[in-house]
DRENDO-1510 file (C-alpha; in Angstrom, 1 decimal, always signed):
<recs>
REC; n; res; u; v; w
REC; 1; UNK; +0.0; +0.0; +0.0 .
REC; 2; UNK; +1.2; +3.7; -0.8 .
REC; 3; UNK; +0.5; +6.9; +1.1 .
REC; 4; UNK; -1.2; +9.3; -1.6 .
REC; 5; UNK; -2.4; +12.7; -0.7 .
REC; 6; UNK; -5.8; +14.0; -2.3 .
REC; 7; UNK; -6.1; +17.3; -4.1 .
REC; 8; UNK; -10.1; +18.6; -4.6 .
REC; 9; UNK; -13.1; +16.5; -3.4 .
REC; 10; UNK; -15.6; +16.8; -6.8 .
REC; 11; UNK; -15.8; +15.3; -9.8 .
REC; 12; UNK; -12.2; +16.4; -11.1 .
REC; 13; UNK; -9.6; +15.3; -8.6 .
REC; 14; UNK; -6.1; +13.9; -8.6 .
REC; 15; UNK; -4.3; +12.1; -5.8 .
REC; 16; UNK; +0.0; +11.9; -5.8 .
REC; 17; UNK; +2.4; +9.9; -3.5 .
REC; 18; UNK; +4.7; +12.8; -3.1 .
REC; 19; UNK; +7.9; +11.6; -4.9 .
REC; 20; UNK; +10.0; +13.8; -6.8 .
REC; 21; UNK; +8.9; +12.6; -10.2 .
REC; 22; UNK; +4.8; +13.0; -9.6 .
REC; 23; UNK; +5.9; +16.6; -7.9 .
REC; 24; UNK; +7.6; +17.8; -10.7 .
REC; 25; UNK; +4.9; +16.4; -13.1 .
REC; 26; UNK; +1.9; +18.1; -10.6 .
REC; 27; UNK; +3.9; +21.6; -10.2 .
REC; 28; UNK; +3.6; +21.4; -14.6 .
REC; 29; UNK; +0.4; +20.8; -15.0 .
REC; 30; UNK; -1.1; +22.8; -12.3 .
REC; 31; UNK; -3.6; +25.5; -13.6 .
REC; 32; UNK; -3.5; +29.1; -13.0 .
REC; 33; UNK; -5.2; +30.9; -10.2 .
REC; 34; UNK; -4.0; +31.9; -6.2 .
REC; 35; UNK; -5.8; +28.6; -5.2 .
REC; 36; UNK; -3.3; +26.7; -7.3 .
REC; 37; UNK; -0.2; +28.5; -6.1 .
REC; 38; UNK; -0.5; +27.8; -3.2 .
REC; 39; UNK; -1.5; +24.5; -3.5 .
REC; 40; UNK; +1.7; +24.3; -5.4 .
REC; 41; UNK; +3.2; +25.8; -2.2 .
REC; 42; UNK; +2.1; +22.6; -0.6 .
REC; 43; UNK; +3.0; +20.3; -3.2 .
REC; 44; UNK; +6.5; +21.5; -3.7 .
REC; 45; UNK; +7.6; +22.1; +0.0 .
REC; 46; UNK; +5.2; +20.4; +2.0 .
REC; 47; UNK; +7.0; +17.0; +4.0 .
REC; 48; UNK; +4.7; +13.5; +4.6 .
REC; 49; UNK; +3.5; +14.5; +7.5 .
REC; 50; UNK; +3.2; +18.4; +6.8 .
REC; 51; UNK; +0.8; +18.2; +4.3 .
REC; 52; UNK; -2.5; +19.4; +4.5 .
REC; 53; UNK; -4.3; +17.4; +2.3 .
REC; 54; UNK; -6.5; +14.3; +3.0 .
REC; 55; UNK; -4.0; +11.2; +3.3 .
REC; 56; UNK; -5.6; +8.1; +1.4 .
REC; 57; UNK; -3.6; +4.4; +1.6 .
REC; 58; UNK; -4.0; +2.7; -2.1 .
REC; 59; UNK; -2.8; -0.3; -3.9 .
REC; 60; UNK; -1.9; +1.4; -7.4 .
REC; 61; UNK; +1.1; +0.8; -10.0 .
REC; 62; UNK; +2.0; +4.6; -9.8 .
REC; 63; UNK; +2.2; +7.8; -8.1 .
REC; 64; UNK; -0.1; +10.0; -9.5 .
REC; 65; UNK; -4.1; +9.6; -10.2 .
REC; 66; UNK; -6.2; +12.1; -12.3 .
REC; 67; UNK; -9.6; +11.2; -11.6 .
REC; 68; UNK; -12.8; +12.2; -14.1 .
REC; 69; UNK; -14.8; +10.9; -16.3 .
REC; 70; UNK; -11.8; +8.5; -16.7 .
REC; 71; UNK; -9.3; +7.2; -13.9 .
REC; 72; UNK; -5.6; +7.6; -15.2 .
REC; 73; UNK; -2.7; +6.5; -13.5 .
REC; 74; UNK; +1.0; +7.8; -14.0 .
REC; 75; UNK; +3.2; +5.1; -13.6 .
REC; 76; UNK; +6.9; +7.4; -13.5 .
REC; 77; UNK; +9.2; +5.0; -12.7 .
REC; 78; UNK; +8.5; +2.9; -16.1 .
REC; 79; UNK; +7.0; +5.5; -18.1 .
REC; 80; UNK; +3.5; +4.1; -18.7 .
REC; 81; UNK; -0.2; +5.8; -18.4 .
REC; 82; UNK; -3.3; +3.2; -17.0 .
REC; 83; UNK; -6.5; +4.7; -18.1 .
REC; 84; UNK; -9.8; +3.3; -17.0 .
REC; 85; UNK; -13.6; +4.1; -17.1 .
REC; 86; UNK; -16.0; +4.5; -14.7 .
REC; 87; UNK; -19.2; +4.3; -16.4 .
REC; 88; UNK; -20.5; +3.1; -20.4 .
REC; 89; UNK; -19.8; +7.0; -21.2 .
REC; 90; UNK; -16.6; +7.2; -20.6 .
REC; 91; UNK; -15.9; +3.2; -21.8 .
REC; 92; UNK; -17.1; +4.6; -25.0 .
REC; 93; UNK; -14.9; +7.9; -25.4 .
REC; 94; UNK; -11.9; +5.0; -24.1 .
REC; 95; UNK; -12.8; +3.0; -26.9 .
REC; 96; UNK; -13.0; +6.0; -29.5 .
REC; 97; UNK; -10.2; +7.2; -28.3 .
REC; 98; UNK; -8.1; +3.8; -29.4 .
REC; 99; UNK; -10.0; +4.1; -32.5 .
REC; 100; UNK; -9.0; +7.6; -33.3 .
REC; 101; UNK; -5.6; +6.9; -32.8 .
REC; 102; UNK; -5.2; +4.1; -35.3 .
REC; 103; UNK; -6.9; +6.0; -37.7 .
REC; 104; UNK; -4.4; +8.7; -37.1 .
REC; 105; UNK; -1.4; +7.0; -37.8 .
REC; 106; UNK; +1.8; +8.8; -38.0 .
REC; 107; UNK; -0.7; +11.8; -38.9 .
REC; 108; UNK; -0.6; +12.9; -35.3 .
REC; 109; UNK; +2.1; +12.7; -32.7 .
REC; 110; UNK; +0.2; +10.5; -29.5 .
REC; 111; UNK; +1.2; +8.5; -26.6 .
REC; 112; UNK; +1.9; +4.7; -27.9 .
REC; 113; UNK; -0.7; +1.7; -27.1 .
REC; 114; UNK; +0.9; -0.5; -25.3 .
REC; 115; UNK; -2.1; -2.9; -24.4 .
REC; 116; UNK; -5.7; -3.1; -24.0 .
REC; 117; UNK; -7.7; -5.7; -22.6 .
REC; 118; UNK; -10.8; -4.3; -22.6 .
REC; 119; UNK; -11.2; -2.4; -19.3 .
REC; 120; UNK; -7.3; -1.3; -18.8 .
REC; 121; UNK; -5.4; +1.0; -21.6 .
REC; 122; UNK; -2.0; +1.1; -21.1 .
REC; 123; UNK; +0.1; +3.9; -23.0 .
REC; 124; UNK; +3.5; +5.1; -23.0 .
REC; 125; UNK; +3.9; +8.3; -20.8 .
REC; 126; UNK; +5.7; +10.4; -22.9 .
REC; 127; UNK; +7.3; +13.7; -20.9 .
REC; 128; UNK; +6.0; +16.7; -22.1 .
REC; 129; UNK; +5.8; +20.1; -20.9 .
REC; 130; UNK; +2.5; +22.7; -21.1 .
REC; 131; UNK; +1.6; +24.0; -24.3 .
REC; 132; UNK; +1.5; +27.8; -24.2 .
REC; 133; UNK; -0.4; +29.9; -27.1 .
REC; 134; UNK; +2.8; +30.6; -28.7 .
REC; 135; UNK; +2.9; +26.9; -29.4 .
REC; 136; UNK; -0.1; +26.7; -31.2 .
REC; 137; UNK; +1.2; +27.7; -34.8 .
REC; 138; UNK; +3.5; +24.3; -34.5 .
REC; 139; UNK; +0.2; +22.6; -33.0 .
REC; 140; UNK; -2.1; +23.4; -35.7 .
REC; 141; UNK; +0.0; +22.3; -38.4 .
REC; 142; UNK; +0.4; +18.9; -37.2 .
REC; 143; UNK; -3.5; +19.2; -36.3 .
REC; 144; UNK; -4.3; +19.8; -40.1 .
REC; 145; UNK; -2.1; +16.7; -41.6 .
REC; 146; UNK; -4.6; +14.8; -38.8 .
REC; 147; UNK; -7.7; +16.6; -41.0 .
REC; 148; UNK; -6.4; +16.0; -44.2 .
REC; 149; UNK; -5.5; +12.1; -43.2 .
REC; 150; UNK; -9.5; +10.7; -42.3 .
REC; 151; UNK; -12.0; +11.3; -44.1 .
REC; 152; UNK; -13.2; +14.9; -45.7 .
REC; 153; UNK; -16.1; +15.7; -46.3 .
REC; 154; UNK; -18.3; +18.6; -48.9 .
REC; 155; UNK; -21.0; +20.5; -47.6 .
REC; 156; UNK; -22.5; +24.2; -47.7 .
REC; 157; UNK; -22.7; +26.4; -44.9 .
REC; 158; UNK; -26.3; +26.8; -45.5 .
REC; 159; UNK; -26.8; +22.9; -45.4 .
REC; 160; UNK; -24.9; +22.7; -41.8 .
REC; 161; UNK; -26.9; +25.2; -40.4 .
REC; 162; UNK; -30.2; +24.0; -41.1 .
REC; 163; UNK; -29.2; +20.9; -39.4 .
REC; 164; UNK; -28.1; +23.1; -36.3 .
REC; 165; UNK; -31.7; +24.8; -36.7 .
REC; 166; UNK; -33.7; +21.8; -36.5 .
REC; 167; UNK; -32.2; +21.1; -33.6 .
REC; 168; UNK; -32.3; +24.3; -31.4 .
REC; 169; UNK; -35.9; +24.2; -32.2 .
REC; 170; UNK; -36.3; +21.5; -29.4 .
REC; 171; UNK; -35.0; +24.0; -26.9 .
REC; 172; UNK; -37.4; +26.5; -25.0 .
REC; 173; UNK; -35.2; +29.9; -24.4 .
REC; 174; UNK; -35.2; +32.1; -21.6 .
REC; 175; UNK; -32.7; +34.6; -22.6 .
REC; 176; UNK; -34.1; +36.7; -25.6 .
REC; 177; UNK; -31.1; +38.3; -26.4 .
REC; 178; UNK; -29.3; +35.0; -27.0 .
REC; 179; UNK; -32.3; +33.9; -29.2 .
REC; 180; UNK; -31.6; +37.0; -31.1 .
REC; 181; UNK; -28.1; +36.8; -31.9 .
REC; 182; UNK; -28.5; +32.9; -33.0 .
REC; 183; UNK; -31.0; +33.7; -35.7 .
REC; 184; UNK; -29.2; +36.4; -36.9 .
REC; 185; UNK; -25.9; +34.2; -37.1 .
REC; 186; UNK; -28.1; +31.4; -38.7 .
REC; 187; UNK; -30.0; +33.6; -41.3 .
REC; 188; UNK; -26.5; +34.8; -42.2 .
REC; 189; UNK; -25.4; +31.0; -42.9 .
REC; 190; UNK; -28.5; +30.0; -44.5 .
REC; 191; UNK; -27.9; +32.4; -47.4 .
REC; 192; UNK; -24.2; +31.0; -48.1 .
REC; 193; UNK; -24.1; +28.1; -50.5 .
REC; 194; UNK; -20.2; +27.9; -50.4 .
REC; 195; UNK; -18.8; +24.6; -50.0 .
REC; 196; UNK; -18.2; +23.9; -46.1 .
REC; 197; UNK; -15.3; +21.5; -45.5 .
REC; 198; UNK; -16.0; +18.8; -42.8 .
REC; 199; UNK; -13.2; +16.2; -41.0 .
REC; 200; UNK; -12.1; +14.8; -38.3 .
REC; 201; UNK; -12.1; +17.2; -35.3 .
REC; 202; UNK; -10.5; +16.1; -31.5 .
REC; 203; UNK; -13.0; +17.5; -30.3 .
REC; 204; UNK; -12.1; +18.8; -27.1 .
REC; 205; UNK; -9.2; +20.9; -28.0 .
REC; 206; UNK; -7.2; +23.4; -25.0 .
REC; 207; UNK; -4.4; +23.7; -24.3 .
REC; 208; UNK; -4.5; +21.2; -21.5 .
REC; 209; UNK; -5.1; +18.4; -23.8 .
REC; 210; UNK; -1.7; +19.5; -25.8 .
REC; 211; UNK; +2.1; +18.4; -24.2 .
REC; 212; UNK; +5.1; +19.8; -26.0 .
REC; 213; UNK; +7.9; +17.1; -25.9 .
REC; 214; UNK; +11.7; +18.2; -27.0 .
REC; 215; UNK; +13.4; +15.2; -28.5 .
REC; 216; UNK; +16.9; +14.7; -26.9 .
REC; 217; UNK; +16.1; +17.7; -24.5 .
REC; 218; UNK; +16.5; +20.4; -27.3 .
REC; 219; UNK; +14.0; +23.3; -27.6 .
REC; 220; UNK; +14.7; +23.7; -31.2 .
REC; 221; UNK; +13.1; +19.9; -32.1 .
REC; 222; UNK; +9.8; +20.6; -30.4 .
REC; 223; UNK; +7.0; +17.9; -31.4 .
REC; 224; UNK; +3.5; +18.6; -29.5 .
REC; 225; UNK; +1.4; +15.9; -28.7 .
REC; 226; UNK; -2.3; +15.5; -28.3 .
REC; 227; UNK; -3.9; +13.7; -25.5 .
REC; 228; UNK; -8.1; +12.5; -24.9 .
REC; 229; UNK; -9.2; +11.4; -28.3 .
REC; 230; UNK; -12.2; +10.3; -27.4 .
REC; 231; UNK; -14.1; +13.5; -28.2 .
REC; 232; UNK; -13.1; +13.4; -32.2 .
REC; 233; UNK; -15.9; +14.2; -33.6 .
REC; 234; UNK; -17.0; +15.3; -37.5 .
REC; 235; UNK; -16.9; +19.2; -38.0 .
REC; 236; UNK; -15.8; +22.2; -39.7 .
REC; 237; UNK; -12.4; +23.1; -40.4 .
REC; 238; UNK; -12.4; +25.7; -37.1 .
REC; 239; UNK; -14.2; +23.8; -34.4 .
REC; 240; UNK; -11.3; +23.0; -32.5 .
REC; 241; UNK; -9.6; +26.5; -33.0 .
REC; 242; UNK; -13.1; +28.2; -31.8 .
REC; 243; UNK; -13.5; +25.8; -28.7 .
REC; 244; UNK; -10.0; +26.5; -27.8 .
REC; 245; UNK; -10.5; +29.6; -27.8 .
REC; 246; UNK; -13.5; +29.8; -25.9 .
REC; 247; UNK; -11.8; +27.7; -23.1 .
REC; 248; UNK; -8.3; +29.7; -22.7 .
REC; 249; UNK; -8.5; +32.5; -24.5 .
REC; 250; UNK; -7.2; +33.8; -27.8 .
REC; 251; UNK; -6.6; +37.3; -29.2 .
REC; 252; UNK; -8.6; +38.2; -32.0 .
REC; 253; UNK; -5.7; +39.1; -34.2 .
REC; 254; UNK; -4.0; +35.7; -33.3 .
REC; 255; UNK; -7.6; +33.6; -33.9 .
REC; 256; UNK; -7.2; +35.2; -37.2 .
REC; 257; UNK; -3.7; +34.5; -38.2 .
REC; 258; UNK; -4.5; +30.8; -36.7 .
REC; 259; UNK; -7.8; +30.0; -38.7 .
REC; 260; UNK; -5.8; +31.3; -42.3 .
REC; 261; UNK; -3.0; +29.0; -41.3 .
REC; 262; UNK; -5.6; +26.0; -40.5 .
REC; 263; UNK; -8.0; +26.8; -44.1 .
REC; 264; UNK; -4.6; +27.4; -46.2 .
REC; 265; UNK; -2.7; +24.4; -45.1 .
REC; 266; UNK; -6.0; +22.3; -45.1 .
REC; 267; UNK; -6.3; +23.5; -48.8 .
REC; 268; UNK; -9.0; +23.9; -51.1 .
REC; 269; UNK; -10.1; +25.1; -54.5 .
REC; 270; UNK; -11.8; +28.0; -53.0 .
REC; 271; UNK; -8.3; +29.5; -52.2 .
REC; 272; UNK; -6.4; +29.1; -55.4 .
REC; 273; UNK; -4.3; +32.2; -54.7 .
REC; 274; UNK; -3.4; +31.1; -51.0 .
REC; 275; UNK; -5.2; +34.0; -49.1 .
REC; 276; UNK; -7.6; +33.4; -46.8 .
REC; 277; UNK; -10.6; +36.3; -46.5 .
REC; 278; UNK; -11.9; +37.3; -43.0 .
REC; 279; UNK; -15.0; +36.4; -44.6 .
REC; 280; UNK; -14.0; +32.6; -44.9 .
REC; 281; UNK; -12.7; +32.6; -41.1 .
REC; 282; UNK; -15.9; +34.2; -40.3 .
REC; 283; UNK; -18.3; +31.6; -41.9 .
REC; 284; UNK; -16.2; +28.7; -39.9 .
REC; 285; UNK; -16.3; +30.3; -36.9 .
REC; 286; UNK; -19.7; +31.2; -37.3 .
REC; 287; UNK; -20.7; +27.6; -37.7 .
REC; 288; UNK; -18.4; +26.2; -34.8 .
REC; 289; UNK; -19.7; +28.9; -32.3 .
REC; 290; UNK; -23.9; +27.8; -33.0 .
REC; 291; UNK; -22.4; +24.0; -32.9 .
REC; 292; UNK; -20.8; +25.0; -29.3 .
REC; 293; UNK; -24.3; +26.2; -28.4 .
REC; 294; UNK; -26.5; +23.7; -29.9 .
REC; 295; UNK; -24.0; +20.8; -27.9 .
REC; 296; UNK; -23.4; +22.8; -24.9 .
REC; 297; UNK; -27.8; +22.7; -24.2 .
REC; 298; UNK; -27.3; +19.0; -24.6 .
REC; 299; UNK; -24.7; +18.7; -21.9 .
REC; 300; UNK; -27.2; +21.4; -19.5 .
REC; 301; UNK; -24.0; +22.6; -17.7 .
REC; 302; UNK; -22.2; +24.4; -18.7 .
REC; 303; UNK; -24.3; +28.1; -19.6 .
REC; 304; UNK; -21.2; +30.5; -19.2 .
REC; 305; UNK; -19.7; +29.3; -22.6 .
REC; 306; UNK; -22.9; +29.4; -24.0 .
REC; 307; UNK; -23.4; +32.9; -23.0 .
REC; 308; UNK; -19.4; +33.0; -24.3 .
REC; 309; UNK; -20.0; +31.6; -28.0 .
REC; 310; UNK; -22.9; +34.2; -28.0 .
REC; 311; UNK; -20.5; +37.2; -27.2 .
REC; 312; UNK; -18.5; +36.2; -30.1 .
REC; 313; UNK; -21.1; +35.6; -32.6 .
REC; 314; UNK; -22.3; +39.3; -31.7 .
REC; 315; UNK; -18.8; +40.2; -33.2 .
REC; 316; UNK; -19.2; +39.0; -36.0 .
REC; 317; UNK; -22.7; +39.4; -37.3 .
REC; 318; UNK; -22.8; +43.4; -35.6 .
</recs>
């Protein structure tokens, strides 16, 4: 049995027998806020013993466990990754996820299967360091050659959001202003019969889902590497730029520069000439945004980044 200490007591909580390996791992993944400093306080100084966090004895292969809708163990020592699920939802975002993953190839750089027996996926643990938004240029490119490898498909951005209309029909609204701003967005859409690229998207794209590894320890070979597959989904060519931005944040100037780089490397024969028009970007992102709402009703928790795609369609459509 080992000695783990437990961080948070919800849904989302992680437990780490303080070695210096799982420290140094939890001190690089910690997110930002004066809660988690000094809970990093703790982590990095605190002695077994000294630490003010609930002590829990377990029987587990490693020394740190991420719990959510999956349980993930981080085995340091031999540099492997358990990940099991709790429930049929998240067996069957465990099992997509192995699925997206062969499908991807050598498309997209991803932690190695090592075995699955049906209940237990083991992967290499690959060491990797936060992805910052100044990584996301490198990110996006190897993201595209993961588009461009599955599956693409043609539609018009009128066709996409008459589907998204049918369904928001279901939904009885309380906030007019919202209601508004979505039919102004979708009216915009419906009279666009340009050809709307679909493929493979993760999904569930932030830049806590993103590890930067350096091959041989050098900063100048940088590889990034994408984690939790079991979101990928069919969408437009910006859904994963749009919900990344939505989740950390992104400059409007750097959304831009990011969405030409994503529609130009993706390629198609509506931009012969290689530029991409604000108009383009703006069609995508209108699309992704009244997806984000349309899914986020389905989930019923989660009304701030429903209220947040709103604010950014207003941008657009004023």
């Amino acid at each position: 049995m080992t000695a783990f200490y437990q961080i948070g007591n919800g849904f989302h909580r992680f437990l780490y027998n303080p070695t210096p390996k799982s420290k140094a791992f939890l001190l690089n993944h910690l997110p930002k806020g004066k809660k988690w400093r000094i809970i990093g306080f703790f982590i990095k100084h605190g002695k077994p013993g000294f630490i003010p966090f609930k002590r829990i004895e377990l029987n587990e292969p490693g020394d740190l466990i991420l719990y959510g809708f999956q349980k993930k163990v981080f085995d340091f020592d031999n540099c492997k990754v358990y990940t099991s699920a709790f429930d049929e939802k998240g067996q069957k975002d465990l099992e997509r996820s192995i699925k997206i993953k062969k499908l991807a190839g050598n498309s997209l750089f991803t932690s190695k299967i090592l075995s699955w027996d049906g209940k237990i996926l083991v992967e290499e643990l690959i060491t990797t360091h936060p992805a910052k938004i100044s990584d996301l240029e490198t990110v996006f490119a190897s993201l595209v050659a993961f588009y461009k490898h599955n599956e693409i498909k043609t539609s018009t951005f009128a066709a996409e959001a008459n589907k998204i209309d049918e369904k928001l029909n279901n939904y009885v609204w309380k906030n007019g202003g919202i209601v508004e701003t979505i039919e102004k967005a979708m009216n915009m859409l419906k009279n666009r019969k340009e050809p709307c690229y679909l493929c493979l998207n993760h999904g569930d794209f932030h830049l806590r889902n993103i590890g930067i590894h350096y091959a041989c320890g050098c900063p100048l070979a940088k590889y990034p590497y994408i984690f939790d597959l079991g979101s990928a989904r069919l969408g437009g060519l910006l859904d994963d730029l749009t919900w990344l931005g939505l989740v950390d944040g992104l400059p409007k100037s750097q959304f831009y520069n990011l969405a030409g780089q994503i529609i130009r490397e993706f390629g198609t024969n509506s931009i012969p000439d290689g530029i991409v028009s604000h108009e383009t970007i703006d069609l995508y992102h209108t699309l992704a945004l009244l997806k984000i709402i349309e899914r986020e009703l389905t989930l019923e928790n989660k009304v701030n980044k429903i209220s947040m795609a709103a604010e950014k369609l207003k941008e657009i459509i004023k």
